[in-house]
Structure formats: structure tokens, C-alpha cells
DRENNURO-119064 format. One line per field, with one value per residue (C-alpha): chain; residue number from 0; residue in one letter; x negated, y negated, z negated. Coordinates in steps of 0.2 Angstrom, whole numbers, plus 5000, padded with zeros to 4 digits. Layout:
N
kette = [A  ...]
nr = [NUM  ...]
rest = [A  ...]
x = [X  ...]
y = [Y  ...]
z = [Z  ...]
This chain:
429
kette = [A  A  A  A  A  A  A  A  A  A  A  A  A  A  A  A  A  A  A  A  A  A  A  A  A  A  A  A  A  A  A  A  A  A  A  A  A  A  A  A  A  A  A  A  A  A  A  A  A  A  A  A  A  A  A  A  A  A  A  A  A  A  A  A  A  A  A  A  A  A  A  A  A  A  A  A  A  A  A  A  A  A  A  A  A  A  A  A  A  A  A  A  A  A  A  A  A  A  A  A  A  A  A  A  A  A  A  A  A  A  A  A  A  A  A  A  A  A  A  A  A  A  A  A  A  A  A  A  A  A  A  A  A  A  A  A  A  A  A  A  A  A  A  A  A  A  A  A  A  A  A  A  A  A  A  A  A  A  A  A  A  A  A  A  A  A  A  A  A  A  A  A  A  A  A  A  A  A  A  A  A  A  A  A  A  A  A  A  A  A  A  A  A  A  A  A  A  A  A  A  A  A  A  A  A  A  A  A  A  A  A  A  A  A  A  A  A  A  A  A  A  A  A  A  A  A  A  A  A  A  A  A  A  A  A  A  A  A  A  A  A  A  A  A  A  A  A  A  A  A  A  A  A  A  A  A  A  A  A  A  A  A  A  A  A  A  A  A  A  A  A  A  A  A  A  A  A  A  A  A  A  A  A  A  A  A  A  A  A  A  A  A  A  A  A  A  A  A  A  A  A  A  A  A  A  A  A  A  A  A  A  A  A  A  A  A  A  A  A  A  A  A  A  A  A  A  A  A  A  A  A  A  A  A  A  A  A  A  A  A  A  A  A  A  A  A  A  A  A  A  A  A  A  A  A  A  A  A  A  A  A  A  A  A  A  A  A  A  A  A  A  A  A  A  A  A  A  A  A  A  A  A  A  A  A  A  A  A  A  A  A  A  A  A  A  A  A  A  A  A  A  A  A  A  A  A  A  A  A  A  A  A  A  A  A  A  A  A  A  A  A  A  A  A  A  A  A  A  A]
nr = [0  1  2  3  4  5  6  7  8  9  10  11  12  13  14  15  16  17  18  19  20  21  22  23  24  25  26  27  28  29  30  31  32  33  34  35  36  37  38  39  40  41  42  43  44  45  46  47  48  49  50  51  52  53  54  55  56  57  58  59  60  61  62  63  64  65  66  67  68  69  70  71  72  73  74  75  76  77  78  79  80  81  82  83  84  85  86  87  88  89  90  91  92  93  94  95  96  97  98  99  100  101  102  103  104  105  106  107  108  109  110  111  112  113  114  115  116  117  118  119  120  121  122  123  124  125  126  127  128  129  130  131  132  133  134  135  136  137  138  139  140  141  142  143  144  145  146  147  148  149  150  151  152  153  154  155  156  157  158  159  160  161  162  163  164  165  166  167  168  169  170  171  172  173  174  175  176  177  178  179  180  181  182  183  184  185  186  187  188  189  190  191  192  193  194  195  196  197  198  199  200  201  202  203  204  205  206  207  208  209  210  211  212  213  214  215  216  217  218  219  220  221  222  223  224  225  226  227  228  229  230  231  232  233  234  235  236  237  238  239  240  241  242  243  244  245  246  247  248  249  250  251  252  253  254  255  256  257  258  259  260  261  262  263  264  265  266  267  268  269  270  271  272  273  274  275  276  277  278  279  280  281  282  283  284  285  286  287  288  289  290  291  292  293  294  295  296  297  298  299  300  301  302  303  304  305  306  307  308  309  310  311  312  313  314  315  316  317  318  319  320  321  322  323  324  325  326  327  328  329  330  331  332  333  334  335  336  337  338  339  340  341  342  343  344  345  346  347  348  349  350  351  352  353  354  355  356  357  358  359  360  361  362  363  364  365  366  367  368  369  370  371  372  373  374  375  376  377  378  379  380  381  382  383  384  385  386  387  388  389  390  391  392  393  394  395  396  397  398  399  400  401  402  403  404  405  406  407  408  409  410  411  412  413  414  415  416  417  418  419  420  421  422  423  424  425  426  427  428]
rest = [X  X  X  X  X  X  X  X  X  X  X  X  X  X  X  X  X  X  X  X  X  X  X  X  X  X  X  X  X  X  X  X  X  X  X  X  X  X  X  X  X  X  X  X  X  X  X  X  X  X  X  X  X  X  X  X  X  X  X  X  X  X  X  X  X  X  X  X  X  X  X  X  X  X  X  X  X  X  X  X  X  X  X  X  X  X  X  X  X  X  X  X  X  X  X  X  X  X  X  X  X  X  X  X  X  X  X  X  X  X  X  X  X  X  X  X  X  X  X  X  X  X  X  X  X  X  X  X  X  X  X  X  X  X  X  X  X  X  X  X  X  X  X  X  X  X  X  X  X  X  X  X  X  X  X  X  X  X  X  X  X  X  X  X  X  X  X  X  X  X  X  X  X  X  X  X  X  X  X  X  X  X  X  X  X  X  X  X  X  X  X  X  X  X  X  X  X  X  X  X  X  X  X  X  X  X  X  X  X  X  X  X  X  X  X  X  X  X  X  X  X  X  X  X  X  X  X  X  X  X  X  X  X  X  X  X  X  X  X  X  X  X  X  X  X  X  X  X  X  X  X  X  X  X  X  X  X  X  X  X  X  X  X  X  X  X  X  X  X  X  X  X  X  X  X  X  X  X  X  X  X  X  X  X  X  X  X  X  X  X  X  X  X  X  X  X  X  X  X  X  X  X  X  X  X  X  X  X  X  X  X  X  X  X  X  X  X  X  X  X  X  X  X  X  X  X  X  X  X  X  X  X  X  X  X  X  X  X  X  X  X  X  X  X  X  X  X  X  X  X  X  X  X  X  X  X  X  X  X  X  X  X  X  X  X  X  X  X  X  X  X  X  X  X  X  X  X  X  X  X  X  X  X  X  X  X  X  X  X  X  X  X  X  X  X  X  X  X  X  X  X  X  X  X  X  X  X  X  X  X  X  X  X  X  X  X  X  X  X  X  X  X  X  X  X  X  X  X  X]
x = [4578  4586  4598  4606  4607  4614  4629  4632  4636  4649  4656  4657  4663  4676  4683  4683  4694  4705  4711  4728  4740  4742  4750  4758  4747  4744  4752  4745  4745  4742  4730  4717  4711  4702  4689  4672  4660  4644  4628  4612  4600  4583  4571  4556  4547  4556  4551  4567  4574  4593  4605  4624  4633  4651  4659  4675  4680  4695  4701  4713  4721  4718  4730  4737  4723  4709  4705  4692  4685  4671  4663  4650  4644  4629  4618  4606  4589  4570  4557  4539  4537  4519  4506  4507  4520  4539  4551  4572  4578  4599  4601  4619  4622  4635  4643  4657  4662  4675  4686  4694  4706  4711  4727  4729  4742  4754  4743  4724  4715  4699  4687  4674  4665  4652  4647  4634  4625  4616  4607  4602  4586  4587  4579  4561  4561  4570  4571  4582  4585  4599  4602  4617  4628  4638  4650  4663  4674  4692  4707  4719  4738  4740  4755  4764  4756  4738  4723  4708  4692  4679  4663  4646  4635  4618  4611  4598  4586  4573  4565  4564  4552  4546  4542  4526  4536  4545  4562  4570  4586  4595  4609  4624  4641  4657  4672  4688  4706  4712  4730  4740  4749  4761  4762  4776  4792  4787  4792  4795  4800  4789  4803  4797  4811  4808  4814  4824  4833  4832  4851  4844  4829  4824  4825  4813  4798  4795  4817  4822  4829  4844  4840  4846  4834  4848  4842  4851  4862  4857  4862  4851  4858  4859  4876  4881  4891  4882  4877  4892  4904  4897  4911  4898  4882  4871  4879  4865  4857  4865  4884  4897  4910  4924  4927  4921  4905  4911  4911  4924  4934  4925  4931  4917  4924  4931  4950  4959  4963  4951  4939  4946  4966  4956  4960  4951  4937  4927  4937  4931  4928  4944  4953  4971  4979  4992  4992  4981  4969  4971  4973  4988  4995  4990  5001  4987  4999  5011  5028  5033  5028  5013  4999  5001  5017  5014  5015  5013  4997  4994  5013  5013  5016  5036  5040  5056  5050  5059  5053  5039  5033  5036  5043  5063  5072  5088  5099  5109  5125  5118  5112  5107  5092  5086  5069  5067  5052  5049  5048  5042  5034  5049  5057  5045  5043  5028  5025  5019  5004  5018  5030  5013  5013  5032  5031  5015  5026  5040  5027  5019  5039  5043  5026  5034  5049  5047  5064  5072  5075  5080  5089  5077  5090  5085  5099  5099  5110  5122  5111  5107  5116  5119  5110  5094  5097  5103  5084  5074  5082  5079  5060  5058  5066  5055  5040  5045  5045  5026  5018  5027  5018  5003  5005  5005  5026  5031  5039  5054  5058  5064  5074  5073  5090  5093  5114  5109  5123  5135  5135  5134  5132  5137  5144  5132  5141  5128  5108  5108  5120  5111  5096  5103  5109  5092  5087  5080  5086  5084  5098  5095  5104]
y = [4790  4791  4802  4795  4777  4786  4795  4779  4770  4782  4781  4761  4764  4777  4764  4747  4759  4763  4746  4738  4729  4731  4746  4751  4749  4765  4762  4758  4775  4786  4799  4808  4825  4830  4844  4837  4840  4832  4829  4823  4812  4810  4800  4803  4801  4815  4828  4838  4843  4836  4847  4851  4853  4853  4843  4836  4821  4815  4797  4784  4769  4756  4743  4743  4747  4749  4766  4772  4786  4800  4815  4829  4838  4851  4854  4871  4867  4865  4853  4852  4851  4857  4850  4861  4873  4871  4876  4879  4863  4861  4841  4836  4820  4812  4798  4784  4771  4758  4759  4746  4751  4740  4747  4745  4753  4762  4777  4770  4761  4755  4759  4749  4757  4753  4761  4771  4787  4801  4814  4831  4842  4857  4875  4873  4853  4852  4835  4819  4802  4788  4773  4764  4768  4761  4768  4764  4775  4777  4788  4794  4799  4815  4817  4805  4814  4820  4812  4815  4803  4799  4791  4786  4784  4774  4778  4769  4775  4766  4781  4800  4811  4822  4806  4794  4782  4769  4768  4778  4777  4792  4793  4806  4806  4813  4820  4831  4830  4822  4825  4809  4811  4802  4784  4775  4781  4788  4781  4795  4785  4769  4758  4747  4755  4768  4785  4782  4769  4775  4778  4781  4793  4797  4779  4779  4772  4753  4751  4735  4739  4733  4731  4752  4757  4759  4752  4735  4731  4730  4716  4721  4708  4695  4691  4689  4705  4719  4737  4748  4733  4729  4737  4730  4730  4725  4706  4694  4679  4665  4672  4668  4684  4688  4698  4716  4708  4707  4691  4677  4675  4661  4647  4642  4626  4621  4618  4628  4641  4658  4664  4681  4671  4657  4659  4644  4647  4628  4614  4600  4593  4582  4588  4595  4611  4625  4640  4648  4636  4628  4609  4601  4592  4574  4560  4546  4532  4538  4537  4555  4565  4570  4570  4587  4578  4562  4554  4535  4538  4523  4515  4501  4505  4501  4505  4515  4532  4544  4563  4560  4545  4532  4516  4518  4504  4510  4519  4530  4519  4506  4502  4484  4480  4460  4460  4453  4442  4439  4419  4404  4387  4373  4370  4380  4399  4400  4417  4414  4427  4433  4438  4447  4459  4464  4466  4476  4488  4487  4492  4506  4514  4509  4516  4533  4533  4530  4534  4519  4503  4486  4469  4455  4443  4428  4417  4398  4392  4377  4359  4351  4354  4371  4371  4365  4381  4394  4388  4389  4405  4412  4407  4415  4431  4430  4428  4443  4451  4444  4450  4465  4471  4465  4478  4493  4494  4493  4477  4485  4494  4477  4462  4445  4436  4419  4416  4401  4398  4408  4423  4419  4431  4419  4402  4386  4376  4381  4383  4397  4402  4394  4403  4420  4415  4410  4426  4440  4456  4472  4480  4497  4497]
z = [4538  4556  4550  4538  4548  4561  4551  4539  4557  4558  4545  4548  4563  4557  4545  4558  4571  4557  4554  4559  4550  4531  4524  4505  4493  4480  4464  4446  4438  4451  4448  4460  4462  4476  4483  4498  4508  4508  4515  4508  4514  4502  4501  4509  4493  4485  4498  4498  4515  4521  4516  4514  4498  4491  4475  4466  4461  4450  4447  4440  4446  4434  4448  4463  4475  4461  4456  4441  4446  4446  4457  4455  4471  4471  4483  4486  4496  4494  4492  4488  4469  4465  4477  4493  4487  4492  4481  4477  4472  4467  4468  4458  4457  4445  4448  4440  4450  4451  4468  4478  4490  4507  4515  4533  4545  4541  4531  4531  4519  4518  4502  4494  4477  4466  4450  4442  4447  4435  4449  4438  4449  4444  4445  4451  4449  4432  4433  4433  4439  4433  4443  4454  4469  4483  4491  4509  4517  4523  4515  4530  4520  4531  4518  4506  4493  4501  4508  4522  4515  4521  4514  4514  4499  4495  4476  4471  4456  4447  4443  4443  4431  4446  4459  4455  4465  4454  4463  4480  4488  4491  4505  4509  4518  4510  4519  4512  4504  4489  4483  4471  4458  4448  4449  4456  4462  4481  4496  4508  4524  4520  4523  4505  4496  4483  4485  4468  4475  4494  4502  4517  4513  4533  4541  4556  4554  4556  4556  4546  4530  4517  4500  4498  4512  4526  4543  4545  4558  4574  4589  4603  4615  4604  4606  4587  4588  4579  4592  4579  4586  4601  4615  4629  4622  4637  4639  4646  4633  4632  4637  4625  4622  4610  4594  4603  4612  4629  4639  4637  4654  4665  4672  4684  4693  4676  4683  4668  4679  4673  4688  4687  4692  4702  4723  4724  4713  4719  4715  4713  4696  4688  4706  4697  4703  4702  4692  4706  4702  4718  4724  4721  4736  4737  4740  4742  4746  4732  4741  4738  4754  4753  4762  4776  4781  4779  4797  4789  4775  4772  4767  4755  4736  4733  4753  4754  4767  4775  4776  4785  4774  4786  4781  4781  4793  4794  4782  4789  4784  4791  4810  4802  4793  4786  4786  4768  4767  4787  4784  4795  4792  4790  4809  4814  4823  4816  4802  4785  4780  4770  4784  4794  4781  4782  4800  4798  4791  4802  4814  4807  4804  4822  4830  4819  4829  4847  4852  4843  4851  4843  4843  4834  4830  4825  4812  4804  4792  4798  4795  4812  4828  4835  4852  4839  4828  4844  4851  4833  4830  4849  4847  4829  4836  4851  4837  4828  4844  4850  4832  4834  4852  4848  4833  4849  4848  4869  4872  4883  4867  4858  4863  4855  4851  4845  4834  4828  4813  4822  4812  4793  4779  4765  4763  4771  4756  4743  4744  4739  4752  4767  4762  4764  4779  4786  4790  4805  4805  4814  4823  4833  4849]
């Protein structure tokens, strides 16, 4: 009894190590023929020796996967028939079974039978025995058409007319090739399309087919662009490329100038630039110079500049210049907070040209006497002057000067006239 424990392990075993992942199944209509070895193991009640034997088998495929089908072996040994005397004894058992098949891989399938089992005992014996079987065991396609198997077998009988027992087990192990025929249309490459409708008859094994059998088209770095396509097939995940698969031109600092034309390719965000892809120049105080040459940065919006963006006092025309909006209080040398910020100005284009020196003139217009106006108009000049040093402008570059009414620009018949005339204006010397 050992024996046949030890070889029905192997045959367990044999199946468990051929399982993966599902395979074809064998279609309905497919017939089996096919030639075995075997070896019996008796019952101990029987008292015939283990032996080896040979047998055939033909079946059916009622489904997909579920075969009808029947063997015969024959099996020369020897047992102990009459008390005390060993004898020949040739075992053949029949049997007819229903087949389930389990596919798994690629070209393995798992088999689970049961049926019924006639065992004939002849010569010496002359005998017989009827009586159920099981069987499990593997089928390894070695070609499309043809089969290794591989089984073991348990037949139970109720009884035998040379055996007082009432019912043994008989065991045995199966192994040999089977061929198929007929069936469903064959599928050579076992890409799941039939040969019959196959295009593409020799597509490697495991390669994703189209509905005629052909290997689909590949995009092995998943760029969108198919490999037959693809003119640079290696582009990194993630990268965004043209028609042929290659990348799209960068433009890392986002300036609208490519990477591959940017000489300065780390601009600051929302910075505008040239077709380089550099910096613009900057002109920070927007009066038209900008900032490399500007020797004033910080010029009021609206100022008049020359080319070094400093405030512009003196056309060239003109050696005179009014200082529009330097004001005072009323009878008063005293400037309003507008006139400090027209003379802040003035400073920054004087402190630009060091070379220039002035005339702060200081004019009224002709209401009150004229010694009153010469000496408001002297101290308003000399207040001009004061604001103007304390500004950092040298004091012996400017001198203060007081005409009173004595130098009119318009008439002092009119306001609007005697406002004009009320006045201090620069005049280089």
C-alpha cells in the first residue's frame, strides 16, 4: 500500500506545479486517441504482485473542457489463485469515464474523472470484477495537436468472483501521449484567434492582438505616438512631444523665448525680455532713459530729463528757467509743501550737474512800494537758496537776487498778469 501512496503523491504534486494562469480551453468536438503506460497497484486482498502494463484510450468532447471517454490496458503478472500456488494472472481493466478538464498556462490542464470500471482476470484466475473509478492527472500540449498525460487511478469494486472480501480498491498511475483531433478551428500561435481567421499566423507568444491576430501597435514609452512612428522612441514619462514622438522645444523659465534660443535661460517669472530671451531694460521711474544710464532713478513721473534721466533745468535755447509751482505763504518767504517738492527736484538735477551755477532771482508783481517787494523778493530768493543747500547743492555755486517789480513778464493791470509776474526763476550764470 506504500507504493501506490507514494506515486499518487506524485502525481499530485506533478499537477499542483503545473498550474499558472488559465490557458485555451479544448474545443466541443474534439476527439482523442491516445497510447499509456501504466502501473498497477492491488489490493492486498487480491494477492497479485504490482506490475507494469500498457493500454489505449479514445475519447470525446461532449463541451469545452468535458470529455467522454474510455481506456483498456493489460497487465501480465502473477498472483496466488489456489491456496498456496502462485499463478499467471493478466488484469485488464475497462473503464468509461466522464472528464473534466482545467486549463492552466499556456499548454497544461488539470484533469478530474469519474466513471465506471469493468476489470476482466484472466488466464489462471478467470475471473471479474465491476465497480467505480476516479481519476486526476495533467495533459502537457507538447504540440498544438498532441498531448503528454499523466494520471492516477483508484477503482473501487464491490466484489470479485475470485476474492472472499466484499469490496478492494485497486490503484495505478498512467503516463503517455494522446493526439486531438478535429474540433474547432486550431489556433497555432495561441493569440485567441483562430487559424482561419488568423493574419498573422506566427505572432510571438503572449503579444497583444487586433481582432485579425496581428500584434497591436505598440508605444513602449507611452508617449501617445505608436514604436512604427515613433522617430525617438525612448522619450521619458510625462514629456509632451510632436507628431514624430520627439520632445516639444522647452521653455523652462516660461519667457516665450525656447530654451534652445534662450541666453538667459532663468528669468524671472512675468520679467519681459528680447528675442534672446533676455531682460528687457528697465526704466523704473518711466521717464525714458533707462535704468544703466539713469544718473536721476528716482525722477518724478511727468519730469522733463535729459540723457542721463536727470531733471532738465535749462533748454538749450534758454539760460532761464521759472520754477513753476515754487510758491510762498502771503507776504511771506516762507515755502508751501508744494514749492519743497519742486525744489526737491531742482536739487536732484543740480546735484547731476556740478559744473552749473545759478541766479535765484526772486520777482513781485507792482502792489505795495518798491523797496517793500526788492526786500520780499530778496528774502524769497535767499529761501530758495537755504532749501536748496540744505538739499547737499554748495552754497557758492548759487546766488540769491531780489528785482522786486522791476522786471515784469506781463502786465500788472490784470490778475492774471500780476500772478505771472510773482515768480522765482533760475538763470545759469
Amino acid at each position: 500500500m506504500k507504493k501506490w501512496r507514494v506515486v499518487l503523491s506524485m502525481a499530485l504534486c506533478a499537477c499542483l506545479v503545473s498550474l499558472s494562469a488559465p490557458a485555451q480551453a479544448i474545443d466541443k468536438g474534439t476527439a482523442e486517441l491516445g497510447l499509456f503506460g501504466r502501473v498497477s497497484f492491488f489490493d492486498p486482498a487480491l494477492d497479485i504482485a504490482d506490475w507494469g502494463g500498457f493500454g489505449a484510450r479514445a475519447g470525446y468532447f461532449v463541451a469545452n473542457n468535458l470529455a467522454l471517454e474510455a481506456d483498456m490496458s493489460f497487465t501480465s503478472t502473477d498472483g496466488i489463485i489456489t491456496e498456496g500456488l502462485r499463478q499467471d494472472v493478466q488484469v485488464m481493466p475497462f473503464h468509461a469515464r466522464l472528464n473534466w478538464h482545467r486549463p492552466y498556462g499556456e499548454r497544461t490542464h488539470l484533469m478530474v474523472g469519474a466513471g465506471y470500471v469493468h476489470t476482466e482476470y484472466g488466464d489462471d484466475a478467470n475471473a471479474s470484477g465491476d465497480g467505480a473509478g476516479l481519476l486526476l492527472g495533467f495533459r502537457y500540449q507538447t504540440l498544438e495537436k498532441l498531448s503528454f498525460r499523466f494520471e492516477a487511478t483508484a477503482d473501487w469494486y464491490s466484489d470479485t468472483d475470485f476474492t472472499a472480501k466484499e469490496d478492494h480498491v485497486d490503484y495505478g498511475v498512467q503516463f503517455g501521449f494522446s493526439g486531438l483531433f478535429g474540433g474547432g478551428p486550431g489556433d497555432g500561435d495561441k493569440d485567441g484567434v483562430t487559424d482561419d481567421l488568423d493574419r498573422c499566423p506566427e505572432t510571438p507568444r503572449g503579444e497583444a492582438v487586433d481582432a485579425n491576430g496581428c500584434p497591436l501597435p505598440k508605444d513602449s514609452d507611452g508617449d501617445g505616438v505608436m514604436d512604427d512612428a515613433d522617430k525617438c522612441p525612448d522619450t521619458p514619462q510625462g514629456e509632451k512631444v510632436d507628431a514624430n514622438g520627439c520632445p516639444l522645444p522647452k521653455d523652462s523659465d516660461g519667457d516665450g523665448v525656447l530654451d534652445n534660443a534662450d541666453k538667459c535661460p532663468n528669468t524671472p517669472r512675468g520679467e519681459k525680455v528680447d528675442r534672446n530671451g533676455c531682460p528687457l531694460p528697465k526704466d523704473s521711474d518711466g521717464d525714458g532713459v533707462i535704468d544703466d544710464n539713469d544718473k536721476c532713478p528716482g525722477t518724478p513721473a511727468g519730469t522733463k530729463v535729459d540723457k542721463n534721466g536727470c531733471p532738465q533745468l535749462f533748454e538749450e535755447s534758454k539760460a532761464t528757467l521759472v520754477l513753476e509751482g515754487v510758491n510762498f505763504e502771503t507776504a511771506k518767504a516762507d515755502l508751501t509743501p508744494g514749492a519743497r517738492e519742486v525744489l526737491d527736484r531742482v536739487a536732484v538735477s543740480l546735484a547731476a550737474y556740478p559744473e552749473i551755477r545759478v541766479e535765484v532771482a526772486g520777482h513781485t508783481d507792482n502792489k505795495g512800494s518798491r523797496g517793500y517787494n526788492v526786500r520780499l523778493s530778496q528774502k524769497r530768493a535767499e529761501s530758495v537758496r537755504d532749501y536748496l543747500v540744505s538739499k547737499g547743492i554748495a552754497a557758492d555755486r548759487m546766488v540769491a537776487k531780489g528785482y522786486g517789480p522791476d522786471k515784469p513778464l506781463a502786465t500788472n493791470d490784470t490778475e492774471e498778469g500780476r500772478a505771472q509776474n510773482r515768480r522765482t526763476e533760475l538763470s545759469k550764470l
